[in-house]
C-alpha positions in Angstrom: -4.6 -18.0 7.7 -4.4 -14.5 5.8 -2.5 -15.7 2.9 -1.0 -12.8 1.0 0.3 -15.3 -1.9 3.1 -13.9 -2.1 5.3 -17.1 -2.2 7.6 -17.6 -5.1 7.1 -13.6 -6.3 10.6 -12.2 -7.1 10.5 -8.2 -5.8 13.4 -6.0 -6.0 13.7 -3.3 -3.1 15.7 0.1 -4.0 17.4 1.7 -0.4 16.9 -2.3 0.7 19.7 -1.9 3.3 18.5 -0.2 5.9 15.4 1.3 7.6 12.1 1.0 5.8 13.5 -0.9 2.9 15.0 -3.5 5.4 12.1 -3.7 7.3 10.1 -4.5 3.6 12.8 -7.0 2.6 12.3 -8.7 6.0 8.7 -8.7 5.9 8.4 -9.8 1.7 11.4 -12.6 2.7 9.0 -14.4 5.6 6.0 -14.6 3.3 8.2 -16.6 1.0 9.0 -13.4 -2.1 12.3 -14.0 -3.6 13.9 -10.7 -2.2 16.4 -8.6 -4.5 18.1 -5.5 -2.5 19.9 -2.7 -3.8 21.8 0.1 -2.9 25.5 1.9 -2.6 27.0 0.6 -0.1 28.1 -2.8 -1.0 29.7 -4.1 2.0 27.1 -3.4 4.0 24.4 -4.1 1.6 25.8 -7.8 1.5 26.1 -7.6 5.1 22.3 -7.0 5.2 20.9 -9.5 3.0 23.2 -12.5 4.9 20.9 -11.2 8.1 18.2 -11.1 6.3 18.3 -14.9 5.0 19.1 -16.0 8.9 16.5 -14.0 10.3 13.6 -15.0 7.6 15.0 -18.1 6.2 14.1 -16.7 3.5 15.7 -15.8 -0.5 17.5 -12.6 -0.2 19.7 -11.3 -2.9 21.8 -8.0 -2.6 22.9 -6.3 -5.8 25.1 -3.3 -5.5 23.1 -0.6 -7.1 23.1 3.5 -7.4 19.4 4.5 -9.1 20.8 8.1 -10.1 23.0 6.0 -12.6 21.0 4.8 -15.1 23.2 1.3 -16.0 23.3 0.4 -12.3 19.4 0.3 -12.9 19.6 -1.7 -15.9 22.0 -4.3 -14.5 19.9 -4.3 -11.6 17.1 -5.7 -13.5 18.8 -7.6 -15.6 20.9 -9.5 -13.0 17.6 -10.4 -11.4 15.9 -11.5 -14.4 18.9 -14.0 -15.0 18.9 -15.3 -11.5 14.9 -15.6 -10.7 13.6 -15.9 -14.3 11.1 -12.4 -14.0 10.3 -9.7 -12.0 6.5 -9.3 -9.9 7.1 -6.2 -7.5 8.9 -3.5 -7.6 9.2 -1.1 -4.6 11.4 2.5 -5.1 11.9 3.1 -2.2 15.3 4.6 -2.2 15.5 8.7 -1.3 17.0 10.6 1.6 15.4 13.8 2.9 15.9 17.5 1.8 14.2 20.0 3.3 15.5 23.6 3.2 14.0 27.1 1.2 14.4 28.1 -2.1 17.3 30.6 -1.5 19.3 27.8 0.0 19.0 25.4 -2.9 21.9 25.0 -5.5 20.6 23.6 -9.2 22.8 20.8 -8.5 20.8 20.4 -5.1 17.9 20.4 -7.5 18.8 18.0 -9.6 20.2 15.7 -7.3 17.2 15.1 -5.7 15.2 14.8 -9.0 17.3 12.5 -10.3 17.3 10.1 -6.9 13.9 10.0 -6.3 12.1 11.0 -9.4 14.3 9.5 -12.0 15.8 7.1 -10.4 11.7 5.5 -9.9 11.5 6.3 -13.8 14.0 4.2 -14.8 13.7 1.2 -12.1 9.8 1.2 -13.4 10.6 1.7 -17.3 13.0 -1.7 -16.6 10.8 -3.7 -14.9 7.4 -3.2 -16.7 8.5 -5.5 -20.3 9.1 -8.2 -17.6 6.1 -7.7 -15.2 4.0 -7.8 -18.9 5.5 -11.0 -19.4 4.6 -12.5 -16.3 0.7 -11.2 -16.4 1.1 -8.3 -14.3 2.8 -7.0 -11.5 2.6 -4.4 -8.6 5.1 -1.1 -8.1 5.2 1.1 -5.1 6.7 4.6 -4.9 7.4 5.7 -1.6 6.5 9.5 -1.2 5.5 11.6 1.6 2.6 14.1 2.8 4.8 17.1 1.6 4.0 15.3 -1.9 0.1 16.5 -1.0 0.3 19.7 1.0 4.1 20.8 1.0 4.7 23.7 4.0 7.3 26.0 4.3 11.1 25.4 3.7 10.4 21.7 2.5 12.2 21.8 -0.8 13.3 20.0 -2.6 11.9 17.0 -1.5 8.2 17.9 -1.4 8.4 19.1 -5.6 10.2 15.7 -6.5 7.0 13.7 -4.3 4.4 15.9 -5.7 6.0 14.1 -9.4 6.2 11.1 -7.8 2.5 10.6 -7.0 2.0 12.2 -10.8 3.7 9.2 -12.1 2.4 7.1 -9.6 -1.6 8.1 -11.5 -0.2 8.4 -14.7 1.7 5.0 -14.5 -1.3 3.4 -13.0 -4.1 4.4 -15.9 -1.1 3.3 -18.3 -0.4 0.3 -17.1 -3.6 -1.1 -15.8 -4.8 -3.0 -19.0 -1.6 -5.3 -18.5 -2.7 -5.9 -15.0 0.4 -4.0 -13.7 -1.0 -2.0 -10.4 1.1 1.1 -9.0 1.0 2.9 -5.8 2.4 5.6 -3.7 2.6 5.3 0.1 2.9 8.9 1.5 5.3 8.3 4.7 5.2 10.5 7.9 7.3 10.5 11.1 8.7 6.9 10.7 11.4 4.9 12.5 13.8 5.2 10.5 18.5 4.8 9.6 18.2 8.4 8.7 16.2 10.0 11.9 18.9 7.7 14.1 21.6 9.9 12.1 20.6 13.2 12.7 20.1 12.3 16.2 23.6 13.1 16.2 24.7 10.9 18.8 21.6 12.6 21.5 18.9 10.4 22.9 16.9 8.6 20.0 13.9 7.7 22.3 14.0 11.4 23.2 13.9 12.3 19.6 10.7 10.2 18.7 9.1 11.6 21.7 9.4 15.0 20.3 8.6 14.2 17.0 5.5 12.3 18.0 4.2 15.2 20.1 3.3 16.5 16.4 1.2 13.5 15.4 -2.1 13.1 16.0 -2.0 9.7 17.1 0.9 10.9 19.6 3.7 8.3 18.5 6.4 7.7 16.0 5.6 5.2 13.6 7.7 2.3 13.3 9.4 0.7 10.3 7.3 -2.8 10.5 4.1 -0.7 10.2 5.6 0.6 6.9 6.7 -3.1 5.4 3.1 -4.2 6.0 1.5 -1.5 3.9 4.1 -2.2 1.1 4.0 -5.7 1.1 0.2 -5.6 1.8 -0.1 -3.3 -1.3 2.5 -5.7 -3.3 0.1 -9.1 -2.9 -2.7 -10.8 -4.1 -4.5 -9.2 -1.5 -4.3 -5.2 -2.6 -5.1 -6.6 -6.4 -7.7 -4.2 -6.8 -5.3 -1.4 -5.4 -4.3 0.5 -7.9 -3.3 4.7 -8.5 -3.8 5.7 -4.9 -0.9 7.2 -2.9 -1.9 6.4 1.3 -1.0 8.4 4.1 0.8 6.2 6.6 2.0 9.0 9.4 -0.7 8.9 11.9 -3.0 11.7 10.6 -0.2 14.5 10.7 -0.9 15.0 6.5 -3.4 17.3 6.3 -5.2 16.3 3.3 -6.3 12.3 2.0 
């Protein structure tokens, strides 16, 4: 039996509700993590972690959070500590897309996405690292994209706010290393995913990831349990000499490693 030891780690999962981050929660939850969601929606969000426990008899925990707002973060955290005793894994995974040109872009449009998906990892990470210390280490994963790497035309602002996200990724994993805390980036492509099945707008979602997969080397979508592996993979005792990378996971469309 592959054996990720996960089993009794407490991991908090920003964006848990849907899409990717469900599909992490669901995957961390069957290896036997004590599984903390968070995000805005609070009806829902509590509506997802009841599913989650029936479909993984597992522990999972949703906390109404927004990561732009720095006290959400810190009650967050401290509402976990209280309930689970520590923190292991940490995965930001909460961010939307924004892709438009530089003419288009407001400095609120700017800062909105800065502060969702680069501050918003900055704090969540600066809150959980005193506890992960205390516990002997830890793992954190940023999810990023390829645009983080090699950003093409009319991709802002998302692709500036990755490109700091794998920056802290490095500089977070030299830092933290000596107290055995490891942190990664995983670089997503063309993903199955709550946010591609609303722009579909209502039109065919198979049709949708048929175009969108024409794009991709491999010639498919990728789907949202091929994502929770990686992260959770990355998050156990098997990636624990893993540390300061950020991985493609989009089929080869990313054209650099």
């Amino acid at each position: 039996m592959f054996d990720l030891e996960l089993e009794g780690k407490v991991a908090i999962i920003t964006g848990g509700s849907d899409g990717l981050g469900r599909a992490t929660a669901k995957r961390m939850a069957s290896e036997g993590a004590r599984v903390v969601i968070c995000a805005r929606r609070e009806e829902h969000l509590m509506q997802t972690a009841e599913n989650l426990r029936k479909e993984t008899a597992g522990s999972v925990r949703g906390i109404s959070a927004d990561v732009c707002v720095p006290e959400d973060c810190l009650r967050l955290i401290d509402q976990t500590v209280q309930e689970f005793g520590g923190i292991d894994i940490l995965i930001n995974n909460a961010g939307k897309s924004a892709a438009l040109g530089l003419e288009e872009l407001s400095d609120e449009a700017w800062q909105d996405d800065l502060e969702l998906k680069l501050m918003g990892a900055v704090r969540m990470c600066r809150g959980v690292v005193p506890h992960m210390r205390k516990r002997g280490g830890g793992s954190i994963v940023n999810a990023s994209t390829g645009a983080g790497k090699a950003p093409g035309s009319m991709a802002l602002p998302t692709s500036v706010s990755r490109a700091a996200g794998n920056n802290l990724t490095k500089s977070l994993a030299n830092e933290l290393a000596k107290d055995r805390i490891r942190v990664n980036a995983v670089c997503i492509g063309l993903i199955k995913s709550a946010q591609w099945e609303r722009r579909s707008g209502g039109d065919s979602l198979e049709g949708l990831y048929k175009e969108l997969g024409s794009k991709v080397p491999l010639g498919r979508v990728g789907e949202a349990e091929e994502y929770a592996d990686l992260v959770t993979f990355l998050s156990s005792a098997r990636g624990s000499y893993i540390t300061g990378t950020a991985i493609n996971i989009d089929g080869g469309l990313c054209p650099v490693i």
